[in-house]
Every structure is written in structure tokens, then in C-alpha cells.
N, C-alpha and C positions, 0 to 999 in steps of 0.2 A: 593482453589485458584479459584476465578470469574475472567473469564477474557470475556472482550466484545470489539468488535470493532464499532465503529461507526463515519459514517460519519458526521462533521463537515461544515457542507459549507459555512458558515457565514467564517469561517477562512479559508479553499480549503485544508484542511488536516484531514485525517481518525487519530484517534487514537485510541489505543491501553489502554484500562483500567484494571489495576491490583485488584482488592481489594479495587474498588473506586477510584481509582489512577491512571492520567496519567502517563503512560511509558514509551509510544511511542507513534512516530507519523511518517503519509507518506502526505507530504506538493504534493499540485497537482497546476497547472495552467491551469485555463478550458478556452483552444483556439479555444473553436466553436464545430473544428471537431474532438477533440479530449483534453485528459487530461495530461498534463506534470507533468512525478515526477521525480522531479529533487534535491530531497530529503528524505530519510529517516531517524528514528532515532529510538534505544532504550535505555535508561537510564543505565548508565554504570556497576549498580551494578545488571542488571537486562539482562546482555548480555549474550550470549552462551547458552541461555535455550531453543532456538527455539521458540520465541515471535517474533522476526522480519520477520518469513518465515509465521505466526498464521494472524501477521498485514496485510503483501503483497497478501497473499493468499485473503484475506476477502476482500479489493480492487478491484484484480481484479475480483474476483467475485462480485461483486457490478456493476464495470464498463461493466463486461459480460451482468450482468441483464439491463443496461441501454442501451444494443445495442451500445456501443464505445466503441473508438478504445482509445490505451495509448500510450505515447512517453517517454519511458526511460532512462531518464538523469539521473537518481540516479544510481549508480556501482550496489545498493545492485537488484533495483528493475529488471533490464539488468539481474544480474546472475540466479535472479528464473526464469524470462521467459526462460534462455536460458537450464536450470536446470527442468524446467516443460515445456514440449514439445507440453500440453494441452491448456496453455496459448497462445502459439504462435501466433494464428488468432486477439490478441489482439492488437497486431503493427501495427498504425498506417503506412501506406505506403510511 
């Protein structure tokens, strides 16, 4: 199983590639001073495996490497920051 993430930014969302195949995705809104994800998703036959935490993870490590900060309107993307105590510094103020 290949699995890659990659940013998209012609479309403002990372996805998530299985096998060649998109899975998932985490839709962003880039406001300057920071990224809004006010959206996640994984493909329903493809949930519970731990791919949506593989997604969010590679994000915000992406958004770390760019020096910005992110604003968590998605429920899923709120629960890892709050879930990973390492990401925290990433919240927008």
C-alpha cells in the first residue's frame, strides 16, 4: 500500500493518495495570515484505518515547514491538535 500526501494548491486542499488514488482530502482557505480548514474527508470504504490522522499530520507539518499558523473549522482537524499537544503552537491566535 503507497500512500503520499500532497499539496494541491491550485485547488487549497492536501490529499491523501492510496494506490494512485485519491481518498482523501483536507480543503484549506489561505487568508494571508494563516490557513483555514474547514474541511476534511476520507472515502467511506477507506475510514477507520488511520489515513485521516496520516492526512492531517502531513498538513500540518507542511504548514509548520512554512512558518504558519492554521484555523480549525473542521471537527476532525480541532480533535488532532487537541489530541497532539505538539501541534498546538500551530493556532492561529
Amino acid at each position: 500500500m503507497a500512500i503520499e500526501v500532497r499539496n494541491q494548491e491550485g485547488r487549497s486542499r492536501y490529499e491523501l493518495v492510496l494506490d494512485g488514488e485519491v481518498v482523501g482530502i483536507a480543503d484549506y482557505h489561505d487568508r494571508g495570515d494563516a490557513l483555514v480548514f474547514p474541511h476534511t474527508e476520507i472515502e467511506p470504504r477507506h475510514r477507520g484505518k488511520g489515513l485521516g490522522e496520516v492526512l492531517v499530520r502531513h498538513a500540518m507539518d507542511d504548514v509548520r515547514a512554512q512558518g504558519r499558523t492554521i484555523v480549525p473549522t473542521c471537527w476532525f482537524v480541532r480533535d488532532f491538535l487537541d489530541a497532539n499537544p505538539g501541534y498546538a503552537k500551530l493556532r492561529a491566535s
